[in-house]
C-alpha positions in Angstrom: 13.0 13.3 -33.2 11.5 10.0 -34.8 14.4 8.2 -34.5 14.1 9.1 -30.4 10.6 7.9 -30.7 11.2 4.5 -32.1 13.8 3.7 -28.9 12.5 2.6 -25.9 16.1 4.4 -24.4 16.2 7.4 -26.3 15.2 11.1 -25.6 15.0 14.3 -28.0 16.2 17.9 -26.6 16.8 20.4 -29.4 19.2 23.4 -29.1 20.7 25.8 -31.3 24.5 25.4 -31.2 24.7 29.0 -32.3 23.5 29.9 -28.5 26.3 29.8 -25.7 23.3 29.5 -23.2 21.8 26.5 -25.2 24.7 24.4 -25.2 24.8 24.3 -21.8 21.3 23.4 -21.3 21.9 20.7 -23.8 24.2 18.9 -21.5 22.4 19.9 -17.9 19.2 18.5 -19.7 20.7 15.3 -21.2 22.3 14.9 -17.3 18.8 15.3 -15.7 17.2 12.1 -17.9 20.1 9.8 -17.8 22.1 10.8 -14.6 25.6 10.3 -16.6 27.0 10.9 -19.8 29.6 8.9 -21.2 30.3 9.8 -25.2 30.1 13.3 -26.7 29.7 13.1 -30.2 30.0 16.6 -32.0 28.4 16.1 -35.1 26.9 19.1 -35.6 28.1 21.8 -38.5 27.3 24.1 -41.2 28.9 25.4 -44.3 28.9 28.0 -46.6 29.3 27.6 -51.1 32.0 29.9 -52.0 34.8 29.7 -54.4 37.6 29.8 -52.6 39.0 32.5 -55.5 36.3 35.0 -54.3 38.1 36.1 -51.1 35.4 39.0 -50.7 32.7 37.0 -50.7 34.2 35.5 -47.6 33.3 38.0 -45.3 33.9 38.4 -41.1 30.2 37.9 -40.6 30.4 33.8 -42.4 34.0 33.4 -40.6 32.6 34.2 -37.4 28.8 32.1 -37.8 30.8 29.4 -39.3 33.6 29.0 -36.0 30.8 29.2 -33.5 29.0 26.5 -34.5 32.1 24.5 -36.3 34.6 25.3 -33.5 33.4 27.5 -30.1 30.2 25.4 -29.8 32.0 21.8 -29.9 34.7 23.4 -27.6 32.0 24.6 -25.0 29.9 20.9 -25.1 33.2 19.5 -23.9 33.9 21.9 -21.4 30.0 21.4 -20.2 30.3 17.8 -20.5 33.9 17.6 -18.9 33.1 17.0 -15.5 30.4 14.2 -16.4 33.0 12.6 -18.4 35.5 12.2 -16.3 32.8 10.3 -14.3 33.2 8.0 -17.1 36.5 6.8 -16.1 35.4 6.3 -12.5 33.1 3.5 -13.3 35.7 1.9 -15.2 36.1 3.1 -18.9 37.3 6.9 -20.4 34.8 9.3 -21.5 34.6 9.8 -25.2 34.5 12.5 -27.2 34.6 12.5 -30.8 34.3 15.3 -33.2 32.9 15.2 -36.8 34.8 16.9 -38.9 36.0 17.2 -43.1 38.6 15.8 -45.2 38.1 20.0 -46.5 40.3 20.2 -42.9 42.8 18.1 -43.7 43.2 18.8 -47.9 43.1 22.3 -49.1 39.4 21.7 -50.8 35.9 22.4 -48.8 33.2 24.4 -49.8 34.7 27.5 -48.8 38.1 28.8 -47.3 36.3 29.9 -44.0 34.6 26.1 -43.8 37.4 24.5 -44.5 39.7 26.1 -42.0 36.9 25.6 -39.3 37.2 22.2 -39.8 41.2 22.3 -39.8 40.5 24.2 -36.6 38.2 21.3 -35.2 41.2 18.6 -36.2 43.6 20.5 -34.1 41.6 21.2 -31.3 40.9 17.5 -31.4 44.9 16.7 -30.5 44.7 19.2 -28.3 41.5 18.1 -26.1 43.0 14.7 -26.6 46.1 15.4 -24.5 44.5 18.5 -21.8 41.7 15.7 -21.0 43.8 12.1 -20.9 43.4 10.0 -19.5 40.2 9.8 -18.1 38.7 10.9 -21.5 39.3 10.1 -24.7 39.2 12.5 -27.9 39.4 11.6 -31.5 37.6 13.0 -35.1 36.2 11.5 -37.7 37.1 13.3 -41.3 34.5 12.2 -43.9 34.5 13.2 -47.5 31.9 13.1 -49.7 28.8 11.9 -47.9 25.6 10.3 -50.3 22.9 11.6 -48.1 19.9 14.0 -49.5 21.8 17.6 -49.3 24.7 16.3 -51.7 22.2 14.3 -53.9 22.3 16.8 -56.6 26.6 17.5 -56.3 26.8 15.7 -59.5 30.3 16.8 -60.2 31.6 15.8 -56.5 29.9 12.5 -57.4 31.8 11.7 -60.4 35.0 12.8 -58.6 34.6 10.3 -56.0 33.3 7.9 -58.5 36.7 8.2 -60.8 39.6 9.1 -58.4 38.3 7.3 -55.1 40.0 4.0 -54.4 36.7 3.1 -53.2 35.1 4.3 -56.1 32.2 5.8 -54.4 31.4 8.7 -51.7 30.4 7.5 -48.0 27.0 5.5 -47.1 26.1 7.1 -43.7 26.3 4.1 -42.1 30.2 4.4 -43.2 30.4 6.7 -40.9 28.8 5.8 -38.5 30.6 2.4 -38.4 33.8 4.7 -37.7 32.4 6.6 -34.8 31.1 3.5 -32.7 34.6 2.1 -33.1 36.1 5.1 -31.7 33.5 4.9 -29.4 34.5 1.0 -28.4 37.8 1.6 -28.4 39.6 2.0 -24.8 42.9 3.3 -25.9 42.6 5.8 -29.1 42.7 9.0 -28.6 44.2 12.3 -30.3 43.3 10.3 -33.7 41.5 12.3 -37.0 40.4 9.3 -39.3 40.0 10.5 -42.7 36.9 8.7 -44.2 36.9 10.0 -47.8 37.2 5.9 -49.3 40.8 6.5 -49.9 40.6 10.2 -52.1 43.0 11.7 -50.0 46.0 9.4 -51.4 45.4 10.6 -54.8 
């Protein structure tokens, strides 16, 4: 909301992902300021601690709260947004869509078993968007590790993991990522792509 209020271009409508009926108001409301939409970025997400040893602590309930925000809400937004987006192309360039995921759905880590295969979900469902939709839009993810931002502030230990076994020797600035998703934004011709952003963990 303050970021919206410091551009002269940008507007603030909150909805709760959770909500089937929010998500499409999300994207008729968006529609009725701007008249278009061209990029879809799905960047919201939540997560739940568990060890992924404690199986019962995994119940239905966090499985299920977990896919509808991780996996049936960013699945809807597209299907909301899909006619607007293929508007896109008429004026000349795809619509964009790109999802933001976890290296937890492409290693067997996370923060839980149901988390992590929510995001695995989201990777798939990425390649699978990216060929139902082409060509007139475009569907990639973005797959970041460790992120420094005020939530993992205090994850001392993941800090030091990325800190000793990272190539980069670090976890992800924000601005990391966000550098990724405006290039798959700019880009006219990826699509079906998961870019794993974890400053080169994965290789080790």
């Amino acid at each position: 909301m303050a970021l919206a209020a410091e551009l002269d271009c940008a507007a603030y409508i909150q909805a709760d992902l959770a909500d089937d009926t929010q998500r499409a108001a999300l994207v008729r409301d968006a529609l009725a300021i701007w008249g278009r939409l061209d990029v879809l970025v799905n960047n919201a997400g939540i997560s739940q601690v568990i060890p992924h040893a404690d199986l019962g602590a995994a119940t239905p309930d966090i499985w299920r709260e977990l896919y509808e925000v991780n996996v049936i809400a960013p699945f809807r937004l597209v299907t909301a947004a899909e006619s607007a987006l293929r508007a896109a192309a008429g004026r000349g360039r795809p619509g964009c869509v790109v999802n933001v995921s976890s290296h937890a759905g492409v290693r067997p880590k996370g923060a839980s078993l149901p988390y992590a295969t929510s995001k695995a979900a989201l990777n798939h469902m990425t390649r699978l968007l990216a060929l139902a939709l082409a060509p007139d839009i475009r569907v990639n993810a973005v797959a970041p590790g460790l992120v420094d931002t005020p939530l993992t502030a205090d994850w001392t230990q993941a800090q030091q993991v990325w800190r000793d076994h990272a190539p980069m020797r670090r976890a992800a600035r924000p601005d990391d990522i966000a550098q990724i998703v405006s290039m798959l934004v700019a880009s006219d011709y990826l699509t079906g792509d998961v870019v794993v952003a974890d400053g080169g963990l994965h290789l080790t």
